[in-house]
Each structure stands twice: as C-alpha cells, then as structure tokens.
N, C-alpha and C positions, 0 to 999 in steps of 0.2 A: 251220440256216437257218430252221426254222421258228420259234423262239424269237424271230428275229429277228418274220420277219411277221406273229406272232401277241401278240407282247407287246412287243416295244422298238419296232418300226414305231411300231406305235397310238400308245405311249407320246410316243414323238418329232413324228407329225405333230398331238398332240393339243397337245404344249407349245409349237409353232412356232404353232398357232393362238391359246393363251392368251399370248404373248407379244404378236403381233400388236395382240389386242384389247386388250391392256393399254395398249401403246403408244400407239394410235389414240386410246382414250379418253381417258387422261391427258394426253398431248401436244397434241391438236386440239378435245378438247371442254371437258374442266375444267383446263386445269392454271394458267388468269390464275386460278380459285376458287381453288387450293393456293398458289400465289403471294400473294395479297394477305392470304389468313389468317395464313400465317407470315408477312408481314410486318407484319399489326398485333398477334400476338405478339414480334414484336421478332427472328425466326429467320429464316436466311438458309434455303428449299426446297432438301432435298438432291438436287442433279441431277447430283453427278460421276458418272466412268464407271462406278464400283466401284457404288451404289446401281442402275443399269439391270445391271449384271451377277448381283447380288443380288436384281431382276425375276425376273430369267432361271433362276435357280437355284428361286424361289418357284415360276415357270411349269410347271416341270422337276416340281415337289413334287405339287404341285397334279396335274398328268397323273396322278401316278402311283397316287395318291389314287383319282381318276375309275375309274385300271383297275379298282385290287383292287377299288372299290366295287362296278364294274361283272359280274366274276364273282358275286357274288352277289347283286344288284337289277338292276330294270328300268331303263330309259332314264331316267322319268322320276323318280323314287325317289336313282337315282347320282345326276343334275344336282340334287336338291334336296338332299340330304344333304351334297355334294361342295360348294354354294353355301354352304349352311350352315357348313361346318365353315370354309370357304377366306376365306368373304367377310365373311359376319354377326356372327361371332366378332372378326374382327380389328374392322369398326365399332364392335363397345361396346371393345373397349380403345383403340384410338386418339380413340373421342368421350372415352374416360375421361382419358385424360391431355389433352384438349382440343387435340387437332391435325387435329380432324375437321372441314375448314369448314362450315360453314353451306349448308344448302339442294343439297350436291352427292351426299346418295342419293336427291334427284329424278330424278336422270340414274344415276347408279352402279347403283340395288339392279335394273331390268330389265335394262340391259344386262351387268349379272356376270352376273344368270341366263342371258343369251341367251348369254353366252359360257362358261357353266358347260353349259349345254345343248348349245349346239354340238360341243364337247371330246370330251361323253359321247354324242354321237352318231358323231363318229369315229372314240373309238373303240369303240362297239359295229358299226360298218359293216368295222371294219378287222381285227377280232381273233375276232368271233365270238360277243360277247359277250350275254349274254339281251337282247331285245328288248323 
C-alpha cells in the first residue's frame, strides 16, 4: 500500500491534473488558433477520440517524469526542468514542421508552466518528495 500512496497516488492525481489543464486550455482557450492554422495549411485539426487518448497517455508520461525528477530536485528545479523537457522541446519541433500557430505561446508558455508547477507541487505534497 504504500507504493501506492507514495508513488502511483502522486503519479495519478498529478496526471488527472495535466489532463485537466490540457483540456481546458486547448478546448476553451486556443483551440479556434489550432483550428484555423491547420486549416490555412490545407489539414483537417486531429480531434478523433484516439488523439485525446494519446493526451492522456502523454499526461500519464509527463507525471511520471515530474516524480523521478522530483526525488532528486526541488519544487521549482522539477517544474522547470519537467516544462522544459514536456513543453519547449515539443514547441521547436512542431514550430519546425510548421504546425505551430501563430501568436498561441502568448497564452501556452505561462500556463504549461503553471500546469507544470502545479503537477510538481502535487506531487511533492502527496509523496514526500524534496521541498
């Protein structure tokens, strides 16, 4: 049980929250920017089920990232490292193949961080993890 509380807890309420944000922001804040960039590239915006399951599975990736990272750095050290690896990296390849809209890491690059922060605040509250 404690494997549980200590490590796949964190890990699960850290993914249900990067899922969350994921959703909120794509769905409610940029996703007419994702929409009208792929469509003046000429691409229909992958929304079937299988792509949000594939969220899910990245959300899953990402927690789990945040832990290890978090056994060995501080709160804010995980969250920057864990953004970096999760967030900034995927920006230069997807600006690279040009499917990055325009003007949408005005909104994207603070709120990954707040949601890369949150995750690592999770779970360092929830597992024990350095402070």
């Amino acid at each position: 049980m404690t494997i549980f509380k200590h490590t796949i807890g964190p890990v699960i309420l850290a993914s249900i929250w990067i899922s969350i944000s994921e959703f909120v922001r794509n769905e409610y804040l940029v996703k007419s920017k994702w929409l009208s960039h792929y469509e003046s590239l000429g691409m229909v915006f992958p929304s079937e089920p299988i792509n949000g399951a594939m969220w899910g599975i990245w959300s899953m990736m990402l927690a789990i990232l945040l832990y290890l990272l978090s056994r060995k750095f501080d709160l804010i050290q995980t969250a920057l490292i864990g953004w970096f690896a999760a967030f900034a990296m995927m920006w230069v390849v997807i600006g690279n193949l040009h499917v990055l809209p325009e003007g949408l890491l005005w909104i994207a690059i603070p709120l990954s961080f707040l949601e890369s922060f949150v995750a690592t605040w999770i779970i360092a509250k929830t597992s024990g993890a350095k402070d």
